[in-house]
ZAMARMAR-801852 format. One record per residue (C-alpha): residue in three letters; x, y, z. Coordinates in steps of 0.1 Angstrom, whole numbers. Layout:
N
{'ala',{X,Y,Z}}
...
This chain:
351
{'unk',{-228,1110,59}}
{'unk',{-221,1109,20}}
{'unk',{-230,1078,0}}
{'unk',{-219,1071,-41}}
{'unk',{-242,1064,-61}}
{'unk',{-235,1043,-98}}
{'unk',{-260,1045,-122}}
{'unk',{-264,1044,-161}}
{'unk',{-287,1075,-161}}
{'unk',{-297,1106,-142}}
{'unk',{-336,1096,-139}}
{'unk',{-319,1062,-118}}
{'unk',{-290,1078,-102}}
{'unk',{-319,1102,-89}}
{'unk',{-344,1078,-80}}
{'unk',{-317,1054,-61}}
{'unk',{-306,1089,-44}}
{'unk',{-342,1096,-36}}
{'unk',{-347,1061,-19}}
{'unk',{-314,1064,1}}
{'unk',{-321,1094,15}}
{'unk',{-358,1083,23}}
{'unk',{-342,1057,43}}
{'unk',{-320,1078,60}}
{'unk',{-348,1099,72}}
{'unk',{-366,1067,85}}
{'unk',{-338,1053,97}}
{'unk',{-339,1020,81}}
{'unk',{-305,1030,63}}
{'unk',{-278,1004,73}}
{'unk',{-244,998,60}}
{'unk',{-251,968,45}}
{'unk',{-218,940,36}}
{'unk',{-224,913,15}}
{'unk',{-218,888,49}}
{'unk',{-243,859,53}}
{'unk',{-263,847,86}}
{'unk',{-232,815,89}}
{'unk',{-206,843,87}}
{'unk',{-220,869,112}}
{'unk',{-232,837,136}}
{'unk',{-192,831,135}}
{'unk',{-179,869,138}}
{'unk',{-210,871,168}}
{'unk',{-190,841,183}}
{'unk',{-159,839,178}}
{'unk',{-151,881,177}}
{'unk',{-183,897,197}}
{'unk',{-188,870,224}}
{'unk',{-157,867,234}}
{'unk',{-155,908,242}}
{'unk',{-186,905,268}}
{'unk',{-186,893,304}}
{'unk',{-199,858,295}}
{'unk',{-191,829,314}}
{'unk',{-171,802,291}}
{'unk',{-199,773,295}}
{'unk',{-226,802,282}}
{'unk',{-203,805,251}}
{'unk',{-200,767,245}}
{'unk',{-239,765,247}}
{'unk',{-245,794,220}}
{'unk',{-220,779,200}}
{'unk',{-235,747,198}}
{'unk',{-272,758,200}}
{'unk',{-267,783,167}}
{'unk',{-240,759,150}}
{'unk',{-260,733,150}}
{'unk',{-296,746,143}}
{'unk',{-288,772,116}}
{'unk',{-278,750,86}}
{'unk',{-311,758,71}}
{'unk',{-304,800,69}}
{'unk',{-267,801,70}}
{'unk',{-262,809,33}}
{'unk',{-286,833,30}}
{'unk',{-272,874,29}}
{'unk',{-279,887,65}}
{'unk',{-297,918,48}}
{'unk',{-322,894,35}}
{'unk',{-332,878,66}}
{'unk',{-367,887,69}}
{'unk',{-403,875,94}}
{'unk',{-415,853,71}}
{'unk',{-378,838,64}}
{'unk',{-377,832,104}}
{'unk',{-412,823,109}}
{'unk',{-410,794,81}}
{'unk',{-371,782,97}}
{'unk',{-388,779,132}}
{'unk',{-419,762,112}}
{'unk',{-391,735,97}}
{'unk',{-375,727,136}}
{'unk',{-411,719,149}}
{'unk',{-419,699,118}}
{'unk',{-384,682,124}}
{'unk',{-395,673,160}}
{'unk',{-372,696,178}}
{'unk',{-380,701,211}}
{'unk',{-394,730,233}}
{'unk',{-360,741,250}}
{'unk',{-336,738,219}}
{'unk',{-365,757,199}}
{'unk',{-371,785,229}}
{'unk',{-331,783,232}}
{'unk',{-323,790,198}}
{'unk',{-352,819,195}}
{'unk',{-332,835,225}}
{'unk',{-302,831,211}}
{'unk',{-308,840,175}}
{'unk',{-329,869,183}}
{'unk',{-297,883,205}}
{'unk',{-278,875,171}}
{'unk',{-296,894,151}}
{'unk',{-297,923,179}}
{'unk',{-263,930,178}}
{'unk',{-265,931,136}}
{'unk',{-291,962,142}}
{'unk',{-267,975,168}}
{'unk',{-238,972,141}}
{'unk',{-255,989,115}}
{'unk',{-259,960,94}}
{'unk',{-294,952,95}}
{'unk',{-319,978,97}}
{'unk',{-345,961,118}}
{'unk',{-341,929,138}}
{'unk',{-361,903,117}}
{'unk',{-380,886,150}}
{'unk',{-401,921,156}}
{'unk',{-424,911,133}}
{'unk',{-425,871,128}}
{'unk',{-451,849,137}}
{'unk',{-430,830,158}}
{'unk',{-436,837,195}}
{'unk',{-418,832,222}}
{'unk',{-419,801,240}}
{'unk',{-430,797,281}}
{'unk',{-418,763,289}}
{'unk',{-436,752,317}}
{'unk',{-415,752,350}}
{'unk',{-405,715,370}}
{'unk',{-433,717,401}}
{'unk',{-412,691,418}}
{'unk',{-416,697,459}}
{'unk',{-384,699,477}}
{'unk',{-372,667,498}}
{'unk',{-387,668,531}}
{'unk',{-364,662,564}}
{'unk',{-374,622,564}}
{'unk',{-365,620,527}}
{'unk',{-331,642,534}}
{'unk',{-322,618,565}}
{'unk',{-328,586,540}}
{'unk',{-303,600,515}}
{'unk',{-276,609,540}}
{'unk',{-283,576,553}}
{'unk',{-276,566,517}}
{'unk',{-248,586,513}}
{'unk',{-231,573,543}}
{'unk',{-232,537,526}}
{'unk',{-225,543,491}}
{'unk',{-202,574,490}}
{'unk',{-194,585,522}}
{'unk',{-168,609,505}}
{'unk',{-198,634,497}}
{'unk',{-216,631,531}}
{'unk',{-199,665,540}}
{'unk',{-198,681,508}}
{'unk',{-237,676,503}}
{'unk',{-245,688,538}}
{'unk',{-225,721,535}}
{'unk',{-243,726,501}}
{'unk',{-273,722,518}}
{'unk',{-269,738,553}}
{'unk',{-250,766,534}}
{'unk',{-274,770,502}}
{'unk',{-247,767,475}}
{'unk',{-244,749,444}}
{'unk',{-216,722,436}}
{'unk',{-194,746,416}}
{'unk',{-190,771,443}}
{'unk',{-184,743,470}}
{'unk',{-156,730,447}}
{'unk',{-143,764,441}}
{'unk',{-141,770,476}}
{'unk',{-106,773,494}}
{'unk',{-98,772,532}}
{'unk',{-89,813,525}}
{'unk',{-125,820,520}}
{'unk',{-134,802,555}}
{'unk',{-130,828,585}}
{'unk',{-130,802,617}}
{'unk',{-128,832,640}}
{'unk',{-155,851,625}}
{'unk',{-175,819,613}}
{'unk',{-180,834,583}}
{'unk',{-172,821,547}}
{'unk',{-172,839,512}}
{'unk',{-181,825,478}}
{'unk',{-158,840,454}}
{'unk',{-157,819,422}}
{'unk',{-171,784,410}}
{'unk',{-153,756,397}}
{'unk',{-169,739,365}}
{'unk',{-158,717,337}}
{'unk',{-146,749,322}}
{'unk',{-123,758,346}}
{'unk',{-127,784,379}}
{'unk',{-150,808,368}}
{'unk',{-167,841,392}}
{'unk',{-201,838,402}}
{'unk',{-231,853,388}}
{'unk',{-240,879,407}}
{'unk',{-227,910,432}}
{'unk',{-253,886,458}}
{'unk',{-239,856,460}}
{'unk',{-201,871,461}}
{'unk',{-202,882,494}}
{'unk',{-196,875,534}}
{'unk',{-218,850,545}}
{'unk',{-223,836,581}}
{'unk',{-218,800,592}}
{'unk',{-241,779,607}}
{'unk',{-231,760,639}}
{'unk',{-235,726,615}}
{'unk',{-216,744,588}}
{'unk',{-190,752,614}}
{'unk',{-185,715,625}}
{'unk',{-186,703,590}}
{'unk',{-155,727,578}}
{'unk',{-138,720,614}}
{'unk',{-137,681,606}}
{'unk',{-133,685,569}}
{'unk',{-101,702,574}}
{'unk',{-89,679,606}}
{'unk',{-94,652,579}}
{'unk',{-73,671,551}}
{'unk',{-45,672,574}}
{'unk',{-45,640,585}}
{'unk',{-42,626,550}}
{'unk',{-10,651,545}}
{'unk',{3,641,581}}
{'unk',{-1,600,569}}
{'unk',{17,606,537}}
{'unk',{-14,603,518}}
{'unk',{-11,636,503}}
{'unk',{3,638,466}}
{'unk',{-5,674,452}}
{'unk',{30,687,462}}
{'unk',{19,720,446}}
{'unk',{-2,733,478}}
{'unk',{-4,723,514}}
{'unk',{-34,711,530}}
{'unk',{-53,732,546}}
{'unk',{-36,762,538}}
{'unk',{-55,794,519}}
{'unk',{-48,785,484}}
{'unk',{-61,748,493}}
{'unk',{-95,736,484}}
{'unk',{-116,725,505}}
{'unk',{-128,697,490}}
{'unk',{-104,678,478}}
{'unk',{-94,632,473}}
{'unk',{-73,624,499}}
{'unk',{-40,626,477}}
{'unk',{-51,658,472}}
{'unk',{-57,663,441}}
{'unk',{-92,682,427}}
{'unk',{-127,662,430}}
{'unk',{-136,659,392}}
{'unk',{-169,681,389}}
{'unk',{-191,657,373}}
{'unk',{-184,636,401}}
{'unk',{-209,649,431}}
{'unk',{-237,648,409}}
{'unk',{-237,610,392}}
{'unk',{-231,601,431}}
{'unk',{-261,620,439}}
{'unk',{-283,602,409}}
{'unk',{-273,569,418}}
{'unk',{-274,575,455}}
{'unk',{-311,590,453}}
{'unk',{-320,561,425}}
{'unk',{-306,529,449}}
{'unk',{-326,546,477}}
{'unk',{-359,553,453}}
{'unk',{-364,587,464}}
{'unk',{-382,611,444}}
{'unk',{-368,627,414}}
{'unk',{-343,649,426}}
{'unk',{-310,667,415}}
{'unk',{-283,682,428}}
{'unk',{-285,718,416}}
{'unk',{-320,714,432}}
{'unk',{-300,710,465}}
{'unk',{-303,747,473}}
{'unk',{-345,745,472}}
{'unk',{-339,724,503}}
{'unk',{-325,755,520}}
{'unk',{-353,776,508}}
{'unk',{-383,754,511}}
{'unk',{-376,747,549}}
{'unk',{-364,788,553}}
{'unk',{-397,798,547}}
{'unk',{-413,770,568}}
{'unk',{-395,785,595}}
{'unk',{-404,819,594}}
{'unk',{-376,834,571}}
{'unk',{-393,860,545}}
{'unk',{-389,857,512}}
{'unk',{-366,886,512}}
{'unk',{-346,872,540}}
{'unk',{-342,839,518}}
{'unk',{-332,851,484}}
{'unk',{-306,869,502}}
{'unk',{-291,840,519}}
{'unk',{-293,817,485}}
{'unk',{-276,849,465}}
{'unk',{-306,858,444}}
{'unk',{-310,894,432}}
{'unk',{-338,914,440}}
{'unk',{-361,932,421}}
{'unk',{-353,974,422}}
{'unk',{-383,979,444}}
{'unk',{-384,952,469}}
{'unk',{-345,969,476}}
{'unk',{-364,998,485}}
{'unk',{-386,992,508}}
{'unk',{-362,970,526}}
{'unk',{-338,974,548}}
{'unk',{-305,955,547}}
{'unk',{-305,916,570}}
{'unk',{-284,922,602}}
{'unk',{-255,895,605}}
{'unk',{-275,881,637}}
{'unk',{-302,875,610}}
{'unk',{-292,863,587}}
{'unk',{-271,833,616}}
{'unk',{-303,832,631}}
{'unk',{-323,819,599}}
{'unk',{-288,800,587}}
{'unk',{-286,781,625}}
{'unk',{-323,772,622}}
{'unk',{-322,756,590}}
{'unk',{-285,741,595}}
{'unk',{-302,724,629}}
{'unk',{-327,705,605}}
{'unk',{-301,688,583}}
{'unk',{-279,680,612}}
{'unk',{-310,657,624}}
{'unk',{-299,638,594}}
């Protein structure tokens, strides 16, 4: 490591040496640019980001979370970021009346920032270890999951309002996945003879995307209900082909490449769509406040009221498990793992 030092005299050029290598030896020496907090927020998007395994919609919320909350410290030289310059910009958002999850989002997000700028070199200690600010719990939605009556009234529902999505929210349901792997599902990842299926990517207003863990991309069994929903669905799908219905000349229905839910020219169910229908279908039929993500506690709540561990249940939702529990468990048997998906699948097919 060699460093050259300018100075007008030898008492300073041996004093500035003096400091330099005391930091050296305390490893607080950096190599310090002359970039500000704006500039590195843009190289940590736009250069750093972009490198990592992060999904595209992650990468459109940092960018608008730390574009558009940062005004206040974006001219100021990253090297002089310090606690009390954080603690008082956090103190400014809650006097501005920002609320709880944009300020515990931005802390996150920030705080990661600056990370990577102590990682780099460029700072020599990440500013957050010693502000004031704390980081924030938000307390979690306590909502109870739909019970079988209240599941029965919205299919009812369903069935009047937008019967399209009677079969796409049951399989969510029966099946414990969430709307962007049920539209990214094709008829390739559905094994009839096996009555298996696999979820091996998600379909958001981003594009198709992979899922977010090694747990939820994997083999999963079929319920008998799930069975008879994909049999019909894809009875249905050929029978808008066979009347000339079909429009998407680019892929035949019901073949592998083919998703499975699809309009009946054939052409992809816009993504936003499921979940306005399920607002205004829950709304018209004044059921408790609900949402369609929320879809998979359905699965889990009435798992668990049948018997299925919790260890059993995060497995069939796709949930990672802590180290431990993995080791004092064994891994679910197939016949399992049907068992607890038949058991809850028979419940939403009273519906």
């Amino acid at each position: 490591m060699a460093k050259t030092i300018y100075a007008t005299t030898q008492s300073e050029a041996n004093s500035q040496l003096k400091q330099w290598v005391h930091e050296v030896d305390t490893s607080q020496y950096t190599n310090r640019g002359k970039l500000t907090v704006g500039q590195y927020i843009d190289y940590y998007l736009n250069e750093y980001v972009p490198t990592r395994n992060v999904a595209p919609a992650t990468i459109v919320n940092y960018r608008h979370v730390l574009l558009n909350n940062t005004k206040e410290i974006a001219d100021i030289p990253l090297q002089d970021i310090k606690p009390d310059v954080i603690t008082k910009f956090f103190a400014t958002k809650e006097r501005m009346g920002k609320g709880k999850t944009l300020i515990k989002q931005l802390h996150t997000v920030l705080k990661a920032v600056f990370n990577v700028a102590v990682d780099e070199d460029r700072i020599p200690k990440n500013p957050f270890r010693k502000t004031t600010v704390k980081t924030i719990h938000l307390e979690k939605e306590d909502r109870p999951a739909w019970t079988v009556e209240e599941w029965q009234i919205f299919i009812n529902g369903t069935r009047k309002l937008h019967p399209e999505f009677v079969d796409l929210f049951q399989l969510m349901a029966c099946c414990a996945i969430g709307s962007a792997e049920v539209l990214g599902l094709q008829w390739g990842d559905i094994d009839f003879n096996k009555r298996s299926y696999s979820i091996k990517r998600n379909r958001t207003q981003y594009g198709i995307g992979k899922t977010k863990n090694i747990y939820r991309n994997r083999v999963r069994p079929l319920s008998d209900f799930a069975f008879e929903i994909l049999k019909e669905v894809k009875e249905q799908q050929e029978a808008w082909a066979i009347a000339g219905k079909w429009k998407d000349k680019t892929v035949i229905a019901g073949s592998p490449e083919c998703s499975v839910f699809t309009e009946r020219d054939g052409t992809e169910i816009h993504v936003l769509y499921p979940s306005r229908a399920f607002t205004s279908i829950r709304k018209a039929m004044k059921l408790p406040v609900f949402n369609l993500h929320k879809v998979r506690k359905l699965f889990a709540s009435w798992a668990q009221e049948l018997g299925a561990s919790t260890f059993e249940t995060a497995r069939m939702l796709g949930h990672s498990t802590p180290s431990t529990i993995e080791e004092y468990y064994t891994s679910i048997s197939d016949q399992r793992m049907r068992e607890i998906a038949n058991s809850v699948g028979d419940k939403f097919k009273e519906a």
